[in-house]
DOSE-336757 format. One record per residue: y, x, z of N, C-alpha, C in turn; residue in three letters. Coordinates in steps of 0.2 Angstrom, whole numbers, plus 5000, padded with zeros to 4 digits. Layout:
% DOSE-336757
YXZYXZYXZala
...
//
This chain:
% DOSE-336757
509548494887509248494894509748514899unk
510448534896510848594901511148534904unk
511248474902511548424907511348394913unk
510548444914510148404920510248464926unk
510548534923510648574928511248594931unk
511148594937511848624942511748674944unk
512048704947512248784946511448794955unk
511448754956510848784962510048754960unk
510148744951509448704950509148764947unk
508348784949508048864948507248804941unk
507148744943506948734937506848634936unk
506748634930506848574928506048544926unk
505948494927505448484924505548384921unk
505148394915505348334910504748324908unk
504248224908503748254905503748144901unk
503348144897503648054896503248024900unk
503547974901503547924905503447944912unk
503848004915503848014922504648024923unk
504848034927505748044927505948124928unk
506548114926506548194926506548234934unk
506248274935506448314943506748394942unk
506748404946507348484946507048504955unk
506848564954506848604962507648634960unk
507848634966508648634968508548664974unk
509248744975509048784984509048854980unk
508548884984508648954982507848974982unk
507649044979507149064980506549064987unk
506149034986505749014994506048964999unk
506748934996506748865000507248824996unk
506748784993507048724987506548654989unk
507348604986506748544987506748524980unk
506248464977506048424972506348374975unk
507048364969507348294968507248264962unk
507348204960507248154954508048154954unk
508048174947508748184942509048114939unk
508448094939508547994939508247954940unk
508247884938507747834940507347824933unk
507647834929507347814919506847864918unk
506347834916505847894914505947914906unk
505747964907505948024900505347974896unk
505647974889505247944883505148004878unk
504647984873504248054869504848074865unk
505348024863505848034856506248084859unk
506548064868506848114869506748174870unk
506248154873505748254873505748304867unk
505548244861505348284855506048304853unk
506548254854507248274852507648354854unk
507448334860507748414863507248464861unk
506548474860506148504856506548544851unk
506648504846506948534840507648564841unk
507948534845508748564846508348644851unk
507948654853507548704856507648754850unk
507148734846506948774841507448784834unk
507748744836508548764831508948834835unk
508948804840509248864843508948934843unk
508648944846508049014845508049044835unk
508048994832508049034823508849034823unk
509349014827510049034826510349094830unk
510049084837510249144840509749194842unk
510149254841509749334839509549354848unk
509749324853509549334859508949314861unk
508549244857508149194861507549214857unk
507149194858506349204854506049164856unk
505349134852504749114856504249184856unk
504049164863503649214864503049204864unk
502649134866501949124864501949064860unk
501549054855501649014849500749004849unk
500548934852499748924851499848844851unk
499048824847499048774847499148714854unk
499548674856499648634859500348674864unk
500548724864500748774868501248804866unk
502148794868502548864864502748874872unk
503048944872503448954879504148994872unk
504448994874505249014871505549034877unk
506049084876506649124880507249104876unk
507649054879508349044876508849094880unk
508849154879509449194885509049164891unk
509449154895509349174901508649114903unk
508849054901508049004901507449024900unk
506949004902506149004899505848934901unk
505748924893505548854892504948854888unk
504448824893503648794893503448734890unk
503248724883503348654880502448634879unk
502048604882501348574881501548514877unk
500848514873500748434871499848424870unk
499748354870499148324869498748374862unk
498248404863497648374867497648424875unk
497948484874498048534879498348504885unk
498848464885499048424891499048344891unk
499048294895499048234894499448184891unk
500148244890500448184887501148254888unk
501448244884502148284882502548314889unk
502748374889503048414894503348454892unk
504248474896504648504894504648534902unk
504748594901504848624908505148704908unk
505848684908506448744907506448784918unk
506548844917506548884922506948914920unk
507748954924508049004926508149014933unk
508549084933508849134936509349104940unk
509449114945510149084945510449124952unk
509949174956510049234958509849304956unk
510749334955510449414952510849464958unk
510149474962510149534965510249614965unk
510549644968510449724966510049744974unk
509449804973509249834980509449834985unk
510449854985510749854991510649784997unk
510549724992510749684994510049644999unk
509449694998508849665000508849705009unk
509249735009509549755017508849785019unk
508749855013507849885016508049925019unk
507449975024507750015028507850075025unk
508050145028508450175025507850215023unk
507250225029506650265024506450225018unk
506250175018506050135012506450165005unk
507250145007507550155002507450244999unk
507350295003507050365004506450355000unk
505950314999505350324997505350304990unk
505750254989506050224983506250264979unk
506750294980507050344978506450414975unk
506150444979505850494978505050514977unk
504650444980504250474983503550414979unk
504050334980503450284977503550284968unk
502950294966502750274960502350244959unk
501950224962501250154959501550104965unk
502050054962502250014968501949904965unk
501849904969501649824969502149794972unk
502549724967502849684972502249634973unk
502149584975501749534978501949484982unk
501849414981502149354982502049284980unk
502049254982501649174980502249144973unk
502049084969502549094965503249064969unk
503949084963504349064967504549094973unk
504549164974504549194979505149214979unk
505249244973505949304970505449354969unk
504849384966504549444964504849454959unk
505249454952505449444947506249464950unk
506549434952507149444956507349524958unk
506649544963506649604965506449664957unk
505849634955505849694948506449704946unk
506649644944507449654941508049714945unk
507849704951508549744956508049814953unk
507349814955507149874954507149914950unk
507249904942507349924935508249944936unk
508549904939509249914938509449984943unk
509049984948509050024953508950104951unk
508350104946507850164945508250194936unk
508650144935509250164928509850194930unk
510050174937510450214940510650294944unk
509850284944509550334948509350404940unk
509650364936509550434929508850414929unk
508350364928507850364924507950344920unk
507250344914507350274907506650244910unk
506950174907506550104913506350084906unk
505850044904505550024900505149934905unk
504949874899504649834906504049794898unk
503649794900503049744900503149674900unk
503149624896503349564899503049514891unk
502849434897502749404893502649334898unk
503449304896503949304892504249354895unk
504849374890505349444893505949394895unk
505749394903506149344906506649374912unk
506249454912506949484918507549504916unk
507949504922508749524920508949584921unk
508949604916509349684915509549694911unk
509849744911510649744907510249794899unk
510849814895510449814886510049904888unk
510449924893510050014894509150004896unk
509049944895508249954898507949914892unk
507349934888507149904884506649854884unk
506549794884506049734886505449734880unk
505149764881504249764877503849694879unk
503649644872503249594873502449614870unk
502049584871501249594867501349634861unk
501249684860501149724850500649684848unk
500649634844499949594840499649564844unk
499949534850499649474855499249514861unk
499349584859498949624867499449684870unk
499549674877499949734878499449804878unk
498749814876498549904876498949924870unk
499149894864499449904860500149954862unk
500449874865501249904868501149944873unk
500649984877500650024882500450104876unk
500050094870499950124866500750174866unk
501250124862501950154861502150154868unk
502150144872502550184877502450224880unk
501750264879501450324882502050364878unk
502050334870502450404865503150394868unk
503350314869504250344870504250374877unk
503850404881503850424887504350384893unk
504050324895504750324900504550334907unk
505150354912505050384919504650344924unk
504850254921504850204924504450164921unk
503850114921503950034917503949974923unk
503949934922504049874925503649824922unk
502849804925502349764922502449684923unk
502949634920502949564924502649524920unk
501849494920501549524928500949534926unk
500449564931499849584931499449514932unk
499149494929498649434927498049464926unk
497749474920497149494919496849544920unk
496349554918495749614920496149664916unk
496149654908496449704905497349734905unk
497749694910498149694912498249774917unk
497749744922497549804927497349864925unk
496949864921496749914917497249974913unk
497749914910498449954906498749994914unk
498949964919499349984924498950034929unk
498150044927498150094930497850164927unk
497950154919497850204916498750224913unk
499150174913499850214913499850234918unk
499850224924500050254931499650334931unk
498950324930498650394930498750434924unk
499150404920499450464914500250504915unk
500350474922501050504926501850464926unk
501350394923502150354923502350304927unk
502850294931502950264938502950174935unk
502550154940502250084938502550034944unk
502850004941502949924944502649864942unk
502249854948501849784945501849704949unk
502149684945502149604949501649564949unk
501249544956500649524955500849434960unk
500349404961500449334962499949354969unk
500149344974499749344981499849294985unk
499549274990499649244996499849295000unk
499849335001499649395006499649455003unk
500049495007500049595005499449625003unk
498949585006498349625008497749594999unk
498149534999497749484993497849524988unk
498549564986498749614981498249664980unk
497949694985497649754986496849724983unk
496649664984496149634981495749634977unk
496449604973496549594964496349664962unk
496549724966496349784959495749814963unk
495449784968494749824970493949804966unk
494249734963493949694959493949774951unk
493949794950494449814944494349884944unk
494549924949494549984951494050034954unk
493750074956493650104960493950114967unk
493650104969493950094977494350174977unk
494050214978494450294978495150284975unk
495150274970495550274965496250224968unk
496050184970496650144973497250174973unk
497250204981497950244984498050284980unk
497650314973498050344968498550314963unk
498350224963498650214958499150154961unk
499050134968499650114970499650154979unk
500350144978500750194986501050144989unk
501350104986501850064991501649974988unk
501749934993501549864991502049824995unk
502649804991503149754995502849684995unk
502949654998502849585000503349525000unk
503349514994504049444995504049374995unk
504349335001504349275003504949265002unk
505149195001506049165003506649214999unk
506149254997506949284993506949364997unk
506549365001506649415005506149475005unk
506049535006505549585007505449565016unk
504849555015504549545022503849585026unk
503449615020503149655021503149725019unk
503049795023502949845014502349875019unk
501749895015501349925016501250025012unk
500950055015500950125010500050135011unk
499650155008499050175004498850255009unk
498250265009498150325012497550335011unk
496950375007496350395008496050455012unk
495750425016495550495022494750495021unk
494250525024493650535025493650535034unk
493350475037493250455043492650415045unk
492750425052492250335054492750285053unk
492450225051492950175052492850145058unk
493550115062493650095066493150025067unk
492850045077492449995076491650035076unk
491650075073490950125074491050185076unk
490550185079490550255084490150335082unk
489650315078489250365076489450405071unk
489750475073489850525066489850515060unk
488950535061488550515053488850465048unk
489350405052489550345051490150365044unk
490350415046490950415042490950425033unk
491550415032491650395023492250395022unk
492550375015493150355012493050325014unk
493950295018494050255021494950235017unk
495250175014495750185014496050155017unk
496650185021497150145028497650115025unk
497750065027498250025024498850015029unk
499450055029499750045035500350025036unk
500649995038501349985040501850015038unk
502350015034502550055031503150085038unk
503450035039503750065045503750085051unk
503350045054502950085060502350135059unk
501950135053501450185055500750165055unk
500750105060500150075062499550065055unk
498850075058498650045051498549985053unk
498349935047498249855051497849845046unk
497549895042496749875037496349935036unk
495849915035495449975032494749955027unk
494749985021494449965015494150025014unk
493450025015492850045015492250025011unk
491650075008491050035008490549995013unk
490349975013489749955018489249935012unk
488549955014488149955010488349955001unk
488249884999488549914991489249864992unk
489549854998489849804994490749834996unk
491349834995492049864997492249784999unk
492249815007492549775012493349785014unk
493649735017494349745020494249735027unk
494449765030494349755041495049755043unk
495149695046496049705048495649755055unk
496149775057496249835062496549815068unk
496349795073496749765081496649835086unk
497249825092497149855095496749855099unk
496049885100495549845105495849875114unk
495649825119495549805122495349835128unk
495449895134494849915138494349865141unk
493649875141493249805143493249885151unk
492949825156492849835163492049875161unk
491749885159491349945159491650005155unk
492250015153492450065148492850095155unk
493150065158493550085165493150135169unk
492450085172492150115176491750195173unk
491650185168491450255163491850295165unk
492450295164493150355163493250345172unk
493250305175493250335183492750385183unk
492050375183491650415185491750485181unk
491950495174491950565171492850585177unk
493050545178493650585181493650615187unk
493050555190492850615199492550665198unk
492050685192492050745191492550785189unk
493050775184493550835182494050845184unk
494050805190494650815195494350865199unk
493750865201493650945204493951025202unk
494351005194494451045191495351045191unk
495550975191496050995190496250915193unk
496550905198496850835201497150795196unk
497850805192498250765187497650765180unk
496850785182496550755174496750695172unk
496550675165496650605164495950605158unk
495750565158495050545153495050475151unk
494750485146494550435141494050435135unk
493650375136493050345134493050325126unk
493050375120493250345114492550305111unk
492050325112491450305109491050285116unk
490350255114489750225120489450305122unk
489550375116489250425118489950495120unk
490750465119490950545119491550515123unk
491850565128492250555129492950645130unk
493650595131493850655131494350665137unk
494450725139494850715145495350765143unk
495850785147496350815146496650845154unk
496850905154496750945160497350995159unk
497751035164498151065167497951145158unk
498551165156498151245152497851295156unk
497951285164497551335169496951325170unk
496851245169496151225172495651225166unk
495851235160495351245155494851275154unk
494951345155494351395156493851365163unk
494151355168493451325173493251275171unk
493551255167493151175164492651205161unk
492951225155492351265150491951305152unk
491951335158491551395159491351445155unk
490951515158490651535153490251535147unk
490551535141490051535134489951435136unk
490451405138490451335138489951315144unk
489651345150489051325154489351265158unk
489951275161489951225166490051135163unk
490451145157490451085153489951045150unk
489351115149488651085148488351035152unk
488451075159488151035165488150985164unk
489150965165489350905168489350855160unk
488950905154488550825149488150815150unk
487650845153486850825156486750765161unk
487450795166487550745173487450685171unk
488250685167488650615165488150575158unk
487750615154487450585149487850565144unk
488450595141489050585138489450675137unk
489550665130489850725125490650715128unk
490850775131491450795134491850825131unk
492550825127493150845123493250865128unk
493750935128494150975133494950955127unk
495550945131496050955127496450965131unk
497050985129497651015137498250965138unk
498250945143499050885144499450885142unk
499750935141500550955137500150975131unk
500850925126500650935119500751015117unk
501151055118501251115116501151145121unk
500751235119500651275127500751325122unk
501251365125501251425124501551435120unk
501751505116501751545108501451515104unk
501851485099501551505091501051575091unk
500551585088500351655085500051645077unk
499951685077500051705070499151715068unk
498851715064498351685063497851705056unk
497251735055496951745047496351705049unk
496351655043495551625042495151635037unk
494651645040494151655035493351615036unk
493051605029492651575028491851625029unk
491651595034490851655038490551595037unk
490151575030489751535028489751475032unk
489251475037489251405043489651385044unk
490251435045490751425052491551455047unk
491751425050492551455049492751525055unk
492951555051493351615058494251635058unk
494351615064495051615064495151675067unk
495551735066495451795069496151785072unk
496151815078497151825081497251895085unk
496751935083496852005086496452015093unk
496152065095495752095099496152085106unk
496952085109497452105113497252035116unk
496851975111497051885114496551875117unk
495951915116495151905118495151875123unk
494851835126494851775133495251725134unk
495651735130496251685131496051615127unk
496451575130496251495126496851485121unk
496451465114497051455109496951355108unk
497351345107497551275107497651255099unk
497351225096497251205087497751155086unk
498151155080498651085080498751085072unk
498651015070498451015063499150955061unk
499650965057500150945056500450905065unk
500450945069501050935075500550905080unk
499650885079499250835082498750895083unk
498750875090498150925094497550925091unk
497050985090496550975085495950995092unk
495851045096495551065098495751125101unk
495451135109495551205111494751255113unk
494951345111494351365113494351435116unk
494051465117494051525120494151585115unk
494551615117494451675110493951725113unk
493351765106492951795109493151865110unk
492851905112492851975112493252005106unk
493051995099493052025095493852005093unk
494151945096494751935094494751875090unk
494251835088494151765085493951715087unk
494151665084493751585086493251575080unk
492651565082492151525077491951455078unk
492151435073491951345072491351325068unk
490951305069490351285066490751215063unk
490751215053490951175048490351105051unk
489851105055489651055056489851015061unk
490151035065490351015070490950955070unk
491250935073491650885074492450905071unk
492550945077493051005075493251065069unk
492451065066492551105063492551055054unk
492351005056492450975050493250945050unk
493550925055494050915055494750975053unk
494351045054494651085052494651115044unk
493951095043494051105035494251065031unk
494550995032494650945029495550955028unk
495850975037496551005034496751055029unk
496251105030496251165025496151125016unk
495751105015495651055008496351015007unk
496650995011497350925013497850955013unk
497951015014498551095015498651055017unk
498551035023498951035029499251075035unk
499951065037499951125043499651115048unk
499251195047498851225055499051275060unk
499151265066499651305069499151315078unk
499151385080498851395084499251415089unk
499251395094499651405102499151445107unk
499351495111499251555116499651545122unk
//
């Protein structure tokens, strides 16, 4: 068959009584040519057949890898050749596939965080991509990438048809099942494996009980879509469990990384509802390099849903809302600014002198103006940072959390900041502390940091 390939043909196909064709081009832009006008006859097929199979019992590099009735797939070196025959298929088919680009990471011109994460930080990573993408392509750079990096890479494969060099070891089915061959791997410990590809239920199952026993998982899945990746294992998984068993999902089209996503489970409302009560695991699905989320995968009743995530919109009643909370707090403070996050709360932001008249006494005058307005009022102060760091002891007073900052700060306003993002501002009492009631809004978002170690930092 080697006479029907040119050095840009990625595969061949031969079936009898149709003519030969070949996809010619590169990874994500090839075309389908006819190799000739003669259509392939049985004798020829069957002829290359055996010269197939002569070769593979001669050379120590090639194997069959699936051997079923009507069905062999064989690896000659670098080829994978797919041979069907009747009653399985219609009539005889030879269809050889290679490689004929071998990339290194360098070459995928990723960004330098990416390449940062890669390096350090992602170990449950998905590539995903329609077939023909180059998913395979990138495993391969990946395993050469992470052997360079001083791991040991180990791969899953069936057929073992990635390209990497003899330091990575290629594992096929142990007795036709990979739980077998995930059995030995757990023992040879390796830092890395590389699953090509995730297909089945019990596939998924291998990939996310290696991953949860500590070993960094590469898995190449077949999607339309980054988000169609995340899919396949919600069928399969525990929703929870997901962001533990993948972190990162690159996205391959044309040869190229065009999407990467990163994994985050919080406890929130999901966006889109308004009501506290509302909130749950929620998993954010966000843009790996701008930040943004653009999903959110949640329960709703019994069923785990995906919600793309848009920026909404201010409507002309959401305007008119925030004018009127502003004629009132510009009494307080002329450059306020407000905004309408819910149908019931809104938050405004005011000068750090004008907070205490906001608040009033023991909160009184802030009261009023919820009564007035018929809407839940957030005080927060305009400029991100005020004041001093101070220094800080919390403690757990059943209900409530008690932040103590010494007797000398009593009246003063301390400013809450929970990894560098304003959390909430309050009065300090008498006694030298802030009390937060764990039910409250603020005070759940203050125990959730503390659970999350995350930094908390109090400004005077």
């Amino acid at each position: 068959f080697e006479k029907f390939f040119t050095p840009d043909t990625l595969s061949l196909h031969l079936k009898e009584g149709v003519s030969p064709l070949a996809k010619r081009g590169i990874p994500g832009k090839f075309k389908l040519v006819k190799v000739r006008e003669e259509p392939c006859t049985a004798e020829e097929l069957e002829r290359m057949i055996r010269e197939i199979s002569d070769y593979v019992r001669a050379d120590g590099e090639s194997s069959i890898e699936i051997n079923r009735a009507g069905a062999i797939i064989a690896q000659l070196r670098d080829y994978r050749v797919a041979i069907a025959r009747p009653p399985f298929s219609d009539g005889l088919e030879v269809t050889v596939v290679r490689p004929i680009v071998k990339l290194t990471l360098e070459d995928y011109r990723l960004s330098k965080r990416l390449m940062d994460r890669l390096k350090s930080r992602a170990e449950g990573i998905l590539i995903a991509g329609p077939p023909g993408s180059g998913k395979t392509t990138l495993a391969s750079s990946l395993a050469e990438f992470y052997k360079v990096q001083g791991k040991i890479v180990k791969t899953l494969e069936s057929p073992r048809d990635l390209q990497v060099g003899p330091d990575i070891t290629q594992y096929g089915p142990l007795e036709g099942s990979f739980e077998k061959t995930a059995d030995i791997l757990l023992m040879v410990r390796p830092d890395y494996s590389i699953f090509d590809e995730v297909r089945k239920t019990s596939d998924f199952q291998i990939f996310v009980d290696m991953r949860l026993a500590g070993v960094g998982m590469v898995g190449v899945v077949h999607a339309s879509d980054a988000i169609d990746a995340i899919q396949r294992f919600m069928g399969r998984v525990e929703l929870g469990m997901v962001p533990h068993v993948i972190d990162t999902i690159m996205f391959v089209k044309d040869g190229e990384v065009k999407k990467v996503y990163e994994l985050k489970l919080t406890v929130k409302v999901p966006t889109g509802m308004t009501e506290e009560d509302l909130a749950r695991p929620v998993v954010e699905v966000r843009d790996f390099e701008t930040g943004r989320i653009e999903y959110e995968i949640y329960t709703f009743g019994e069923e785990n849903v995906v919600i793309p995530v848009e920026e909404a919109k201010p409507s002309p009643l959401k305007r008119l809302a925030e004018e009127r909370v502003l004629q009132e707090v510009r009494r307080f403070d002329a450059g306020a600014e407000a905004e309408i996050v819910s149908e019931n709360r809104a938050v405004v932001r005011v000068s750090n002198k004008a907070i205490p008249k906001l608040i009033g006494k023991n909160g009184s005058t802030i009261s009023s103006l919820e009564k007035k307005l018929g809407i839940r009022i957030e005080v927060e102060p305009k400029v991100p940072s005020l004041g001093k760091e101070a220094k800080f002891e919390l403690k757990d007073a059943g209900s409530a959390l008690e932040i103590k900052l010494g007797k000398r700060r009593a009246g003063r306003i301390a400013n809450f900041y929970v990894d560098g993002e304003f959390l909430f501002s309050a009065t300090i009492g008498k006694k030298g502390a802030v009390k937060v009631a764990k039910d409250s809004e603020a005070g759940g978002k203050l125990l959730k940091a503390i659970l999350e170690k995350k930094e908390i930092k109090v400004f005077i």
